[in-house]
Backbone as CSV, one residue per row, in Angstrom:
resi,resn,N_x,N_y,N_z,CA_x,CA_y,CA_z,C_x,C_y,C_z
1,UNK,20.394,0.227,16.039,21.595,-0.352,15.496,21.720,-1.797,15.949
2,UNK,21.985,-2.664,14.805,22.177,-4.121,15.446,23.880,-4.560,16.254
3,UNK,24.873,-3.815,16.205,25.716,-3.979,16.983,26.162,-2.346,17.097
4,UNK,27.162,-2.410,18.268,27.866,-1.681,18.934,28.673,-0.472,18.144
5,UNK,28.649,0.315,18.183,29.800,1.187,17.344,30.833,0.711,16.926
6,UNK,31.415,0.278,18.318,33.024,-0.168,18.137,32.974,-1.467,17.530
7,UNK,32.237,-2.318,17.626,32.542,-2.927,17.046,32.022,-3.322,15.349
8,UNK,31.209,-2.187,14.972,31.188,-2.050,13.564,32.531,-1.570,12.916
9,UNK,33.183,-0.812,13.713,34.416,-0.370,13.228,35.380,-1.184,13.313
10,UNK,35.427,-2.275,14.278,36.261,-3.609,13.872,35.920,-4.599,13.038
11,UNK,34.900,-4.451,12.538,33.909,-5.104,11.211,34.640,-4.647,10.219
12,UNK,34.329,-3.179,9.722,35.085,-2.701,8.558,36.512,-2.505,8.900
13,UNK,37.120,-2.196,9.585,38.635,-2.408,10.018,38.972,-3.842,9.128
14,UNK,38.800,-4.895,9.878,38.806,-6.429,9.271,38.084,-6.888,8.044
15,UNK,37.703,-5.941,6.609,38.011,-5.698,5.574,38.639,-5.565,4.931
16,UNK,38.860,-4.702,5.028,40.628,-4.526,4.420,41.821,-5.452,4.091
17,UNK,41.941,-6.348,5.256,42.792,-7.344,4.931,42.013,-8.616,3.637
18,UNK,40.548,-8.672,3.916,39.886,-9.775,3.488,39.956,-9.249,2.073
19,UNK,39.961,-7.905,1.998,40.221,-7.578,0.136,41.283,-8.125,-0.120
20,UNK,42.419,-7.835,0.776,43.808,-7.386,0.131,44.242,-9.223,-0.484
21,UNK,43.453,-10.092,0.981,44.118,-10.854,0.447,43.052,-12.046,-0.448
22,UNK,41.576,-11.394,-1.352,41.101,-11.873,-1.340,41.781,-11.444,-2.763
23,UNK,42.088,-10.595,-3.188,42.743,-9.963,-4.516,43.599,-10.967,-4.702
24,UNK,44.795,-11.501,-3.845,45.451,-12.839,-3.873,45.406,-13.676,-4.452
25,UNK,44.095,-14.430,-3.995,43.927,-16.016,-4.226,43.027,-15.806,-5.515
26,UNK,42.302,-14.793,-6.272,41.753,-14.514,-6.933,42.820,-14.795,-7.864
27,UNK,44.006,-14.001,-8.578,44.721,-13.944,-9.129,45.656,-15.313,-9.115
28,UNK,45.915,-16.174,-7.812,45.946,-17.313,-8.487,45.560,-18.237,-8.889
29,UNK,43.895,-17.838,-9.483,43.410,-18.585,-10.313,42.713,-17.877,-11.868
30,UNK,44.028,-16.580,-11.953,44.158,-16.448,-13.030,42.912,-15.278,-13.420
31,UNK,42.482,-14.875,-12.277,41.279,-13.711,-12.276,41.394,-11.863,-11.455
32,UNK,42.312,-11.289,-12.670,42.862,-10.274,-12.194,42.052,-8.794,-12.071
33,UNK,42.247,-8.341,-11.014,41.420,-7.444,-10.096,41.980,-5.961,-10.552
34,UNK,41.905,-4.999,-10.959,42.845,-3.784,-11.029,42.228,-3.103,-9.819
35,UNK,43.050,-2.135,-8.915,43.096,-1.595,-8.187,41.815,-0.699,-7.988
36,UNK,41.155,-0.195,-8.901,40.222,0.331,-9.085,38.875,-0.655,-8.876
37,UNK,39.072,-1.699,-9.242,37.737,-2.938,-8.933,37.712,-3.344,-7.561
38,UNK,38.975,-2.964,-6.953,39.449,-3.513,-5.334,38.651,-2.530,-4.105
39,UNK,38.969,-1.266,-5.148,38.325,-0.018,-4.519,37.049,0.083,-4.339
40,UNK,36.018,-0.460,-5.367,34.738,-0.343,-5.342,34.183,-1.907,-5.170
41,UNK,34.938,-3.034,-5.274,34.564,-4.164,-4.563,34.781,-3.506,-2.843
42,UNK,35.417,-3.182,-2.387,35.698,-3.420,-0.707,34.343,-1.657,-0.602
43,UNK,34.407,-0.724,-1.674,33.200,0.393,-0.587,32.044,-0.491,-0.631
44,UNK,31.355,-1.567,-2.026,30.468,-2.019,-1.834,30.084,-3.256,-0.699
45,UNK,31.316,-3.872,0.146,30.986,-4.889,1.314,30.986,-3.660,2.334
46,UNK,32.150,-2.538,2.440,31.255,-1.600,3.704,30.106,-1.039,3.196
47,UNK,29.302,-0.763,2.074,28.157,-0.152,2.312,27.579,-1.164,2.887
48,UNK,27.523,-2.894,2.064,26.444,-3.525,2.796,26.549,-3.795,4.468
49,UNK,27.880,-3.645,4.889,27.725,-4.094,6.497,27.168,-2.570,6.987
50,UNK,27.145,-1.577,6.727,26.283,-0.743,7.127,25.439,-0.371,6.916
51,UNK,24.632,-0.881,5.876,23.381,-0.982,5.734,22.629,-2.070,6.219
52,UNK,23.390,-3.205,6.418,22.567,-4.198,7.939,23.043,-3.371,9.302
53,UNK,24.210,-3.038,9.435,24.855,-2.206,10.761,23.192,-1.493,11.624
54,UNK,22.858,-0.601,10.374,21.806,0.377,10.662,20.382,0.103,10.398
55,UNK,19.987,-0.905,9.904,18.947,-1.361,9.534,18.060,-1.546,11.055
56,UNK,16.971,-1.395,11.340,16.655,-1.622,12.749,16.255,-3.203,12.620
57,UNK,16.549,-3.643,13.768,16.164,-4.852,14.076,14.971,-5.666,13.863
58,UNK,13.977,-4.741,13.573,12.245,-5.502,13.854,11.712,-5.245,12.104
59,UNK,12.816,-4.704,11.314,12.803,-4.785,9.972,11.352,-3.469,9.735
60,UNK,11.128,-2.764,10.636,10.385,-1.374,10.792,11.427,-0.140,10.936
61,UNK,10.289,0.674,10.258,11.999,2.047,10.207,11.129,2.625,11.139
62,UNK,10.290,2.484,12.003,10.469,2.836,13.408,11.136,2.021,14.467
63,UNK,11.942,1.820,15.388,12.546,0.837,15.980,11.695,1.545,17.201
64,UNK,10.817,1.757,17.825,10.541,1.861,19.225,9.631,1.311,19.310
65,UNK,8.823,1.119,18.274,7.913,-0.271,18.049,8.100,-1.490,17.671
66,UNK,7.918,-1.955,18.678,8.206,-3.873,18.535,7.013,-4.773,18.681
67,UNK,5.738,-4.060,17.784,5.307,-4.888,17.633,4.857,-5.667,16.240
């Protein structure tokens, strides 16, 4: 894992707001989001932070080899 548990969960925790208020500034420029696009815009940024989250580091899907 490239970071910590806890703090993947303060990763996606601190999502949530970045949708809510990214839905915002979107809309005032006239580019409207329905609730349903909000839903599957914000699972698709947590899949990708957990799919780097879990990705091993040495870009090998064995991680006990580093070489």
């Amino acid at each position: 894992m490239r970071i910590s548990k806890a703090a993947l969960l303060v990763v996606i925790a601190l999502t949530v707001p970045i949708l809510v208020e990214l839905r915002t500034v979107l809309a005032w420029v006239n580019v409207e989001l329905t609730v349903l696009e909000s839903a599957v815009l914000g699972m698709t940024m947590i899949l990708a932070i957990l799919i780097w989250a879990l990705w091993p580091q040495n870009g090998r899907g064995d991680p006990s080899r580093s070489g």
